[in-house]
C-alpha positions in Angstrom: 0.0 0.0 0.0 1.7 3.3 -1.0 2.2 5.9 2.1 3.2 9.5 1.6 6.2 8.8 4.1 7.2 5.9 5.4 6.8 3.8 8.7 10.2 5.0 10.3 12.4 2.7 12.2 14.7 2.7 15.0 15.6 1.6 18.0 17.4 4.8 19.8 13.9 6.4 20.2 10.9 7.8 18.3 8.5 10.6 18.1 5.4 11.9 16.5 3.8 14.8 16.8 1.1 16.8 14.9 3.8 19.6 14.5 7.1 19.2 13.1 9.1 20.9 15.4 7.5 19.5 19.0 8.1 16.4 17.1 12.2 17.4 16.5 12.3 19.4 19.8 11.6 15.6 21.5 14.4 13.9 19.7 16.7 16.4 20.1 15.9 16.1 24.0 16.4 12.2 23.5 19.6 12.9 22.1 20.9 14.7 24.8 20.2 12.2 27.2 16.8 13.1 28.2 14.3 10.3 28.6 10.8 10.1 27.1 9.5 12.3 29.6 11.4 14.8 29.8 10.7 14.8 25.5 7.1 14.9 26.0 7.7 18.1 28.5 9.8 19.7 26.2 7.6 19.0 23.0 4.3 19.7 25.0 5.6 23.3 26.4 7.1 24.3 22.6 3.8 22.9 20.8 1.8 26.2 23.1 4.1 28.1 21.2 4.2 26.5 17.8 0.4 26.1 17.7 -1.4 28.4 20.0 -5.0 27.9 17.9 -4.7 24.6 19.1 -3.1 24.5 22.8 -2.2 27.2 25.3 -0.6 27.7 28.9 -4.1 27.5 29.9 -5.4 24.8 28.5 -6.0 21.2 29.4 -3.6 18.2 28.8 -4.3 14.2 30.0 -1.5 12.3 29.1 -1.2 8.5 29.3 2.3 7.1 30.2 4.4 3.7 30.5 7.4 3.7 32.7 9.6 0.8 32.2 11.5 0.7 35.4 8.0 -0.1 37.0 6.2 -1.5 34.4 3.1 0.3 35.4 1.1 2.6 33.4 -0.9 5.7 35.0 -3.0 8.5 33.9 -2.0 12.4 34.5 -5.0 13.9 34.5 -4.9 17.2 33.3 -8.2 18.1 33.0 -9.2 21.1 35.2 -12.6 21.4 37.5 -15.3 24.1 37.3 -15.0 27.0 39.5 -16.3 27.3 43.0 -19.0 30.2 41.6 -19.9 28.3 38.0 -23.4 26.8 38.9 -26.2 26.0 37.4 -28.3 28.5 39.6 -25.4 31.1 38.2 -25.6 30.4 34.5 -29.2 29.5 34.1 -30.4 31.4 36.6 -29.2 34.5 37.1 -27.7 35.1 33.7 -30.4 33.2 31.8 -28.8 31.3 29.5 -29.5 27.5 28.0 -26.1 26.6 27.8 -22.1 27.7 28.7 -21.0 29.7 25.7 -18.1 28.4 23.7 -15.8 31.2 24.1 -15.1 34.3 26.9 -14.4 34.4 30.2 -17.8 32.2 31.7 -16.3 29.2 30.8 -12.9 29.0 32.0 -12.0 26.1 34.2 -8.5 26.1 36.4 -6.2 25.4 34.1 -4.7 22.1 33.8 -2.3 21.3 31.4 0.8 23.0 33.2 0.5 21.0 36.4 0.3 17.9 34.2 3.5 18.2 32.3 4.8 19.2 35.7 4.1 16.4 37.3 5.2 14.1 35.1 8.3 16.0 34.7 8.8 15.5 38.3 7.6 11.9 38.9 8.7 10.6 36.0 11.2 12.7 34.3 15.2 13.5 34.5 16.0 17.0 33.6 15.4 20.3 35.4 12.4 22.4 34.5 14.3 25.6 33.4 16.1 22.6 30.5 12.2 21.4 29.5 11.7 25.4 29.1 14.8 26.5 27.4 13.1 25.4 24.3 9.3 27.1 24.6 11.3 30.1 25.9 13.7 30.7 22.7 11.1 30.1 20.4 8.5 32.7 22.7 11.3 35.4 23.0 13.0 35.1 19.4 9.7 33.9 17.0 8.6 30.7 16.2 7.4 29.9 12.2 3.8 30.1 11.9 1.7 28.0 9.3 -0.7 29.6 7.4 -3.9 28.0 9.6 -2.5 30.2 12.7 -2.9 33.0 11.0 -5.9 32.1 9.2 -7.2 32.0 12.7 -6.5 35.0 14.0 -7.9 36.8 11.1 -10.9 35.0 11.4 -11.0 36.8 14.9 -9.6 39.9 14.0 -12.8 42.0 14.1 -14.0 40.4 17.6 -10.1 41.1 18.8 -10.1 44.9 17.5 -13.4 45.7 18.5 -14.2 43.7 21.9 -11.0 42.2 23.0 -8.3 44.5 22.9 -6.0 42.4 25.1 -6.0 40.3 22.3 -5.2 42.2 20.0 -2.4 43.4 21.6 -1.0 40.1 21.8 -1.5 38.5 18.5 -1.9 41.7 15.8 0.9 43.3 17.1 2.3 45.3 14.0 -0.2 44.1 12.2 -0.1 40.1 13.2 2.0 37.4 12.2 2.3 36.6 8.4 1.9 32.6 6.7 5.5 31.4 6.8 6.6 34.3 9.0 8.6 34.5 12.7 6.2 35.9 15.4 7.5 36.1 19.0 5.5 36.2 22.6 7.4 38.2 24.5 5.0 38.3 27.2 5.0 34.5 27.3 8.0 34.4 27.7 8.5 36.5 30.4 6.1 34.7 32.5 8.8 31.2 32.0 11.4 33.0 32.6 9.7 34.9 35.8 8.7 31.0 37.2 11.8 29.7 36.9 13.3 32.4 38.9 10.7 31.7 41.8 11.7 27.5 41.2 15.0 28.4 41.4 15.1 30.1 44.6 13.3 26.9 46.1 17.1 25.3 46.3 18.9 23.2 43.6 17.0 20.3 44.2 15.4 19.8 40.9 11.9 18.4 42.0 11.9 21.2 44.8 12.3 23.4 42.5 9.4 21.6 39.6 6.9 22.2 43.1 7.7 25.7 43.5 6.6 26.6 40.4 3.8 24.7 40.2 3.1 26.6 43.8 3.8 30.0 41.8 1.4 28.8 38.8 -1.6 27.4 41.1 -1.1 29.9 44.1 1.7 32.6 42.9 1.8 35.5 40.6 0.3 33.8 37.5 -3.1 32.6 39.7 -3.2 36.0 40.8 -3.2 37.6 37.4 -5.8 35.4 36.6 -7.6 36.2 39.3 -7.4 40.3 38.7 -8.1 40.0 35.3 -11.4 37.9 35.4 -12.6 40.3 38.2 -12.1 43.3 35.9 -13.1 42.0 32.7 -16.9 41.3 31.0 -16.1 40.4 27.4 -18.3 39.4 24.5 -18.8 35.5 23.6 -20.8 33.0 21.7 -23.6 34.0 23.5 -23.7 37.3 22.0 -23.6 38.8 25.0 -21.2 40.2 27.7 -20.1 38.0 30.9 -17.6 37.7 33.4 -15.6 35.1 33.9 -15.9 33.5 37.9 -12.3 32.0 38.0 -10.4 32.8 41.2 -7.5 32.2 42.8 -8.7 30.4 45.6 -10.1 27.7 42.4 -6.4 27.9 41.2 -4.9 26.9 44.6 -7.5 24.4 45.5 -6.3 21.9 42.4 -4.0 20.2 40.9 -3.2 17.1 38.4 -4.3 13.8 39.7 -2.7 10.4 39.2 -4.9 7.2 38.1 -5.2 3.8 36.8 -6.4 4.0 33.0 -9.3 1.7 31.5 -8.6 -1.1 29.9 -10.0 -3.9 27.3 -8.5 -6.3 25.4 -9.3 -6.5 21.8 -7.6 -9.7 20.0 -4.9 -10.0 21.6 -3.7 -6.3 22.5 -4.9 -4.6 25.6 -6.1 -0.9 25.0 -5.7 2.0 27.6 -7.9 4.9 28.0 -8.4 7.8 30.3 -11.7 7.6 32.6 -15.3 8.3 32.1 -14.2 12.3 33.0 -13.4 11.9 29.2 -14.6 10.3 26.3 -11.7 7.8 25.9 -13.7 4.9 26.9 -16.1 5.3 24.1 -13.1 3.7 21.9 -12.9 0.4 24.6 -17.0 -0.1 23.8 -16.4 0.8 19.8 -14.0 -2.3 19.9 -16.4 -4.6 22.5 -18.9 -4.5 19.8 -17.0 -4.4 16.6 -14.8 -7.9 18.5 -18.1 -9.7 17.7 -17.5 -8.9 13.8 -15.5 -10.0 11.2 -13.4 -7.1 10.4 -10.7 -8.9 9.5 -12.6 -10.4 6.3 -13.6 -6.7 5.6 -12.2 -4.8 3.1 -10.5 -2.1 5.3 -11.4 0.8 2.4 -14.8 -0.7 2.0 -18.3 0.3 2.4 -19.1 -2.6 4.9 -16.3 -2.0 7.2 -17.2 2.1 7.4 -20.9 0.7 7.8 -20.1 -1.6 10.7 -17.5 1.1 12.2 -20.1 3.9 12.7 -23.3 2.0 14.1 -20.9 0.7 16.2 -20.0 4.5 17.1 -23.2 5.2 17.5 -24.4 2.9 20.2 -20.7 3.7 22.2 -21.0 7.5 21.9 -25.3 7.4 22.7 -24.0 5.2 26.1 -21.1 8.7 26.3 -24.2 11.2 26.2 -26.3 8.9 29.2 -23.5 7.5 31.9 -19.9 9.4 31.2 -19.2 12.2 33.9 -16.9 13.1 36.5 -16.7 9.6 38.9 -15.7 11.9 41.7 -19.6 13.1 41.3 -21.6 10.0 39.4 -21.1 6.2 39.8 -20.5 5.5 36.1 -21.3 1.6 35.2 -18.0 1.4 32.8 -17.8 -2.2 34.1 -21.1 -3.0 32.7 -20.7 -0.8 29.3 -17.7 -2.8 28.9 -18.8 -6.4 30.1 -19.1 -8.7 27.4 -22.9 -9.6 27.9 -24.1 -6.2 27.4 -21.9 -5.8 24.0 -23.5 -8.7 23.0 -26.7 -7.3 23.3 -26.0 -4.1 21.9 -24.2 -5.5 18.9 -27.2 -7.2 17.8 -29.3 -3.4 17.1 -26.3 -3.5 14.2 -28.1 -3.9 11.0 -28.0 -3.2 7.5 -29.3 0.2 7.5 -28.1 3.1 9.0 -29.8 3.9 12.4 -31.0 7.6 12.5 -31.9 7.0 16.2 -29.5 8.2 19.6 -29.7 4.3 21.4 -28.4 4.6 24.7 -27.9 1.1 26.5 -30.7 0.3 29.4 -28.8 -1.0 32.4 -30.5 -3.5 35.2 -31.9 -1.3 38.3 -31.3 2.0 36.7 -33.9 4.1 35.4 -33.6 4.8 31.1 -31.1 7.7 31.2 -31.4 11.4 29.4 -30.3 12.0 26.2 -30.3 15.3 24.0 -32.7 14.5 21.3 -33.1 18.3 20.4 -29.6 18.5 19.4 -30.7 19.1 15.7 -32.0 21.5 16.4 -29.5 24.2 17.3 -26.9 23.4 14.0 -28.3 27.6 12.9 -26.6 28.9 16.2 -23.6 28.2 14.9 -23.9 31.4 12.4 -26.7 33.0 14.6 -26.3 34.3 17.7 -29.1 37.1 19.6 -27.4 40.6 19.9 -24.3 39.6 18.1 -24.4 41.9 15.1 -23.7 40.4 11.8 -24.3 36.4 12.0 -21.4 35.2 11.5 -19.5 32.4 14.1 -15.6 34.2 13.7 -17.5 37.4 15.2 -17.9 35.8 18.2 -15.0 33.8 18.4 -16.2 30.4 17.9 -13.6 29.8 14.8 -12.8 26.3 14.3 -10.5 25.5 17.1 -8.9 21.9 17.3 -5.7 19.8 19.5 -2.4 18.6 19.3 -0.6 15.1 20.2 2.6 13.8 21.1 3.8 10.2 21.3 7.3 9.5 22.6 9.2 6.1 22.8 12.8 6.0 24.3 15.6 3.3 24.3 14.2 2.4 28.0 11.2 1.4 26.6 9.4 4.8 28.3 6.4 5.8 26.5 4.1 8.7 26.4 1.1 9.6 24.9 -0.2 13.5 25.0 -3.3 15.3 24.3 -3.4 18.9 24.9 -5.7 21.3 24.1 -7.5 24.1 25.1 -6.2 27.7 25.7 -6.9 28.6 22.2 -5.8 32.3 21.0 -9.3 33.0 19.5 -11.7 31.2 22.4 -10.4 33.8 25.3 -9.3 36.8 25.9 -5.5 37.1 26.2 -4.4 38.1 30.1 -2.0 40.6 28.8 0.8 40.4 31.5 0.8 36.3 30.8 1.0 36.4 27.3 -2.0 33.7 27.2 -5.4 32.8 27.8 -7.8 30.4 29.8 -9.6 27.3 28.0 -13.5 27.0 27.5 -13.9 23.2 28.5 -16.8 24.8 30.9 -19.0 24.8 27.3 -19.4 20.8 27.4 -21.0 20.6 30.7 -24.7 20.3 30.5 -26.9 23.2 33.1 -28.6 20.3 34.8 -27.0 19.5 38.2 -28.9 16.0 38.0 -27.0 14.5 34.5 -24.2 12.6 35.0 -21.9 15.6 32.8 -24.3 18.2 34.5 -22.5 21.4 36.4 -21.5 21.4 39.5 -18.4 23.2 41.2 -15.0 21.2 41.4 -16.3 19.2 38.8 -14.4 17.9 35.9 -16.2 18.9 32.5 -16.5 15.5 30.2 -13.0 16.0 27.6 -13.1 14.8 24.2 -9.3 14.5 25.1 -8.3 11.2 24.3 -4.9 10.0 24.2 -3.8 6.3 23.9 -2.1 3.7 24.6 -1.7 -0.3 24.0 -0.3 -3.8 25.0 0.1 -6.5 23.3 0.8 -10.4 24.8 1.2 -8.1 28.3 4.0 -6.1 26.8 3.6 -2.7 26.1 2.9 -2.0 22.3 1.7 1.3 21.0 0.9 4.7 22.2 -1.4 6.8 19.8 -3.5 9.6 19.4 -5.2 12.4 17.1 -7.1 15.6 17.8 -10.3 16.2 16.7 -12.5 16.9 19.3 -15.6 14.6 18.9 -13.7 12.8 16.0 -10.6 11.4 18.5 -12.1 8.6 19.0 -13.8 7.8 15.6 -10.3 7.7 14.0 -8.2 6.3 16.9 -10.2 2.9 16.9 -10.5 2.8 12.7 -6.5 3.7 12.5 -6.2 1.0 15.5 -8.6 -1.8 13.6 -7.0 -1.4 10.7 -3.2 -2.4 12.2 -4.7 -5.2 14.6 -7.4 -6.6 12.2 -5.8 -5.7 8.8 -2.2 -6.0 9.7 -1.3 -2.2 8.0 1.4 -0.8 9.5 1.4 2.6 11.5 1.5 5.3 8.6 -0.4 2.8 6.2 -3.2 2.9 8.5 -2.9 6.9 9.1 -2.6 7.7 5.3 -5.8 5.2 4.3 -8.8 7.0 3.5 -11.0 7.8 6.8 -14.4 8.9 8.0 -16.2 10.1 10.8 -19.9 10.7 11.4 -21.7 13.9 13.7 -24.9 11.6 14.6 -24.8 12.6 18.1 -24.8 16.0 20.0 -21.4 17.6 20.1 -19.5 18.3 23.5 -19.2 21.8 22.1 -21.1 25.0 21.9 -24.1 25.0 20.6 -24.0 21.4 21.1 -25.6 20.5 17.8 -26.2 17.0 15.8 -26.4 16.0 12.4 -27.9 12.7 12.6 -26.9 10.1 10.5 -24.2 11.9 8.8 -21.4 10.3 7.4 -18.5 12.4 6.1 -15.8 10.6 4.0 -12.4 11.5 2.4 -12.8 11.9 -1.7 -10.2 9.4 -1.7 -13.2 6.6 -1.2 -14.5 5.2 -4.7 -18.0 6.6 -5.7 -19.2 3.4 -5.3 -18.3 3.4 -1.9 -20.4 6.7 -1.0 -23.3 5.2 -3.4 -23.9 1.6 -1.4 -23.8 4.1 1.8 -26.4 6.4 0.8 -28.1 2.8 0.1 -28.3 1.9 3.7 -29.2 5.4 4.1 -26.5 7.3 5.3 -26.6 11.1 5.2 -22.9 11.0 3.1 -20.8 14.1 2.7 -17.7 13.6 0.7 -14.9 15.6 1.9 -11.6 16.9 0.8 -9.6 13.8 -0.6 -6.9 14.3 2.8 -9.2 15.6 5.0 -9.8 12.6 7.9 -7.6 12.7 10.4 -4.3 13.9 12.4 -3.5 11.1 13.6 0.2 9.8 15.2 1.6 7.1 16.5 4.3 5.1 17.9 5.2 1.4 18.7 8.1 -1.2 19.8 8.3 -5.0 18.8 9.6 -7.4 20.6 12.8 -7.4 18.7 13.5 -4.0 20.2 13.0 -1.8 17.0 10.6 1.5 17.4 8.4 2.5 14.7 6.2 5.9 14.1 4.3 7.7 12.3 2.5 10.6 11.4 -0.6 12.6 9.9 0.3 14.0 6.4 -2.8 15.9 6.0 -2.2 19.4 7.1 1.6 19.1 5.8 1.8 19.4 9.5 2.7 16.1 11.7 5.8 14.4 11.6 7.9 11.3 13.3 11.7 11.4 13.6 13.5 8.8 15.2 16.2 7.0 15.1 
C-alpha cells in the first residue's frame, strides 16, 4: 500500500507529533540524554508556542504514560474542575442562559495542562524544568514559524479582537499580526517562564523542589493571581452574543491540581487498549472495539463500504452510552464495568443492521432508570452562524472559529512511553491576560446546566473532555501509544487507525494515510451542542461506489476533501527491540523522527 512517508524505524527512540518541530524538539531532548518524559515536557511546552490555535498555557492536557522501570502505566490527569462560583443556579439562573457559551471568560476552568507536564516532569522525568523550558522560551522570545492556519485563525477573529478584545489584540496583531511562513514572538510569554523559573529556582537546587515551586507560583503565585485580577475586571463578548464575566479565582487555582490514576482497559484480539476515565470520552473507543470484536473485520475490506458501515453503528451505540452515563466519577457512579462487560456488547451489537440507524440508542442498564439524552440537538446546528445581539451572524464574530488539539507520542531506548493530548487555551476562544502572554480554555462549554445528568455542572467538577490519548499492549508487553485531535472525531479515527493495524495487519502510517471517516450523529460536546444525525463524512479518496452503497443503507454521506480525515500519530516497539512511528500528512503538519 503506497504511504506519503514511510513507517520510520529505529531503536534509539521515536516521536510523532502533529507539528514538526514538537516532534524534533523531542528527539533532540532524546539525544541529549533526556528520557521520554522529559521529551514529552519539552515538546508539549514548545507545541503552546508553535500552535497556539490549538493548545495554550491555559489549557488542558491528560497524558497517558508507560514507565519501564516499574512496568506500570498511570493516567495524568490534566483536566481542570469548574470553578467554585460556576453553577447551574449562576448560568441559568441568574444570567439566563441554556447553555455555557463556547468562548469568553464564563467558561474558564483552572487550568490544567501545566501541572500535568509538571508532574510528570517531576515523577517521572530526568531533567530540570528551566532545561524542558529552554526550548518554549527561545522560540516565545526570538519567534517561532507560523503556518498559514495560525494566521488564518487569528484573522478570522480579527474584528472580535479589535473591537471587543483589545487584550487580544495586543498580543496577536501586534504590527499588524504574524504573516503565513513568517517568525512571530510572545514576549510576554515568555517573560512569565522565565519569571517562574526564577521563583523555582530560589526553592534550592533540588530539581523536583524546585518543579513544586513553580507549580506553587502557577496554582497559588503570581500567574493565579493575574488570573484572578483579570477575570474580576473583565466582562467580554462570547458565543452567546452577549457580555459576561468570567468567575475564576484564585482560591479555584490553589484548590487543584493534576491527579494520578489507573487507565481503563480492554483487550481487543490479543492487544490490551488503555484509555483515560469516564471524565473523558476515551472509553467510548474500549465499547467501539467490544462491539466491533463480535464482527469479522478482518474479512472486511478495510477501504470498503461494509467495514465504514459496521465502524459507525458501532460509534453510535458507544458515543449514545457517552451522552447517558460518562461524567466526572468523583460526582456520578458510572457503570463502565457494565458498558464494557461482554454480555451487554452482546446485546448491543445485535441493534447493528444493515441500514443506518438515524436514532440516539443509549444502553438500558439493570436497576437504573432509562437515562437522558439530547434528542433536540438538531436542532440548534443555525446557532452556529446565529447568535441574539451579536451583530452580523457570522460564528468568527464571536469567536467560535474552528478550534482543534495537538498530540505527542514518545518512545525511548528504556522502553518509556508517552502519549499527550493537549488542548485548550486557544488564542481566538479567550481573551489574552496581557501580563501572561496567554489565555484560559473554555472546557466549561461541554458541561450540560442540569446539576442532575451525569456531565451536569456542578463546582469542582471535571467537564466530560473529548481529550483522548492512547495507549496499547500487546501479549502483556507494552505496544503502541497513539493519538489524534479532533475533538468529537478522537475517538472515531483512533479505533478505525487501531482496527486497521490489529485486524488488517497495516502498519502505523499505512493505517494513518488510508482514507478515513467520521460521522456527527450525536450531540457535540461543544457550543451550541448540535447534531447532524446520520451523517457520514468521507475522504474523496473513497470510490463513488463506496459513498453510493452508503447512501443505500441510508447514510446522510458528505464527501470531503480527498486528505481531509484525520491527524493522527503514532508510535510502537516489537519485541525485537525496533521503534516505529508515524505521522498525519494531512495538514503538511505532523511528523515522526526517530532513530
Amino acid at each position: 500500500m503506497f504511504t506519503t512517508r514511510p513507517e520510520i524505524a529505529g531503536t534509539f527512540g521515536v516521536v510523532g507529533s502533529t507539528h514538526w518541530i514538537a516532534s524534533q524538539v523531542a528527539m533532540g531532548v532524546l539525544e541529549r540524554g533526556g528520557n521520554a518524559f522529559d521529551a514529552a515536557a519539552a515538546a508539549g511546552f514548545t507545541l503552546q508556542v508553535a500552535e497556539p490555535h490549538l493548545n495554550g498555557p491555559g489549557g488542558d492536557c491528560p497524558i497517558i504514560v508507560h514507565e519501564a522501570k516499574s512496568g506500570a502505566q498511570h493516567v495524568i490527569c490534566g483536566q481542570g474542575v469548574a470553578p467554585a462560583a460556576l453553577t447551574v443556579a449562576h448560568v441559568k439562573g441568574e444570567l439566563g442562559l441554556d447553555l455555557i457559551p463556547g468562548t469568553g471568560l464564563l467558561p474558564a476552568m483552572v487550568p490544567g495542562a501545566f501541572d500535568a507536564w509538571a508532574l510528570m516532569l517531576r515523577d517521572h522525568g530526568t531533567w530540570s524544568l528551566r532545561d524542558v523550558l529552554s526550548y518554549a522560551i527561545g522560540y516565545a522570545r526570538r519567534g517561532i514559524h507560523y503556518v498559514p492556519r495560525v494566521v488564518a485563525t487569528l484573522n478570522s477573529v480579527r474584528p472580535l479582537f479589535e473591537s471587543e478584545w483589545p487584550t487580544s489584540a495586543a498580543v496577536w496583531l501586534r504590527n499588524g499580526g504574524p504573516q503565513p511562513g513568517g517568525l512571530y514572538a510572545n514576549p510576554a510569554l515568555a517573560d512569565t517562564w522565565e519569571r517562574l523559573l526564577r521563583e523555582a529556582e530560589a526553592a534550592g537546587r533540588d530539581r523536583i523542589a524546585q518543579i513544586d515551586a513553580a507549580r506553587g507560583a502557577w496554582y497559588g503565585g503570581f500567574v493565579a493571581e493575574a488570573i484572578d485580577r483579570f477575570f474580576r475586571g473583565n466582562e467580554v463578548l462570547d458565543a452567546s452574543g452577549r457580555r459576561h464575566r468570567g468567575v475564576l479565582t484564585g482560591d479555584d487555582m490553589a484548590r487543584w491540581r493534576a491527579g494520578v490514576e489507573a487507565p481503563l482497559r480492554r483487550d481487543y484480539r490479543g492487544t490490551t487498549v488503555l484509555k483515560c476515565g469516564v471524565w473523558s470520552q476515551g472509553p467510548t473507543m474500549l465499547q467501539t472495539l467490544a462491539l466491533l470484536e463480535g464482527f469479522d473485520v478482518a474479512g472486511m475490506d478495510p477501504l470498503g463500504e461494509r467495514f465504514v458501515h459496521t465502524v459507525v453503528e458501532c460509534l453510535k451505540l458507544a458515543f449514545a452510552d457517552r451522552e447517558a452515563y460518562y461524567g466526572d466519577p468523583d460526582f456520578v457512579d458510572v457503570p463502565i464495568h457494565h458498558l464494557l462487560g461482554a454480555e451487554y456488547n452482546d446485546a448491543r451489537r445485535r441493534l447493528v443492521g444493515e441500514e443506518a440507524s438515524m436514532e440516539l440508542r443509549p444502553g438500558s442498564l439493570p436497576g437504573m432508570p432509562a437515562p437522558w439524552v439530547d434528542h433536540d440537538a438538531a436542532s440548534r446546528i443555525d446557532w452556529l452562524t446565529r447568535a441574539a445581539g451579536a451583530g452580523e451572524p457570522t460564528v468568527a464574530r464571536l469567536g467560535v472559529s474552528g478550534a482543534d488539539t495537538c498530540h505527542i507520542d514518545v518512545i525511548d531506548c528504556q522502553g518509556n512511553m508517552v502519549s499527550a493530548t493537549p488542548s485548550g487555551g486557544w488564542l481566538q476562544s479567550s481573551p489574552t491576560i496581557p501580563e501572561l502572554g496567554f489565555c484560559l480554555g473554555t472546557r466549561g462549554q461541554m458541561f450540560w446546566l442540569d446539576e442532575s445528568l451525569p456531565n451536569g455542572l456542578k463546582p469542582g467538577k471535571r467537564p466530560r473532555t473529548t481529550l483522548s490519548p492512547g495507549m496499547a499492549l500487546k501479549d502483556g508487553r507494552p505496544w503502541m501509544s497513539f493519538g489524534t485531535p479532533g475533538g468529537e472525531q478522537q475517538d472515531q479515527w483512533q479505533p478505525i487507525m487501531y482496527a486497521r493495524m490489529v485486524d488488517h495487519a497495516l502498519n502505523i502510517q499505512q493505517a494513518i494515510d488510508a482514507p478515513s471517516f467520521h460521522t456527527e450523529h450525536w450531540p457535540s460536546s461543544f457550543w451550541p451542542r448540535h447534531a447532524r444525525p446520520g451523517k457520514v463524512v468521507i475522504e474523496g479518496r473513497y470510490p463513488t461506489e463506496v459513498a453510493d452503497a452508503l447512501r443505500a443503507r441510508g447514510h446522510q454521506v458528505d464527501v470531503g476533501g480527498e486528505w481531509s480525515e484525520g491527524r493522527l500519530s503514532a508510535a510502537r516497539q516489537e519485541a525485537d527491540g525496533q521503534l516505529f512511528a508515524g505521522a498525519n500528512p494531512r495538514g503538511m503538519q505532523g511528523y515522526a523522527v526517530g532513530r
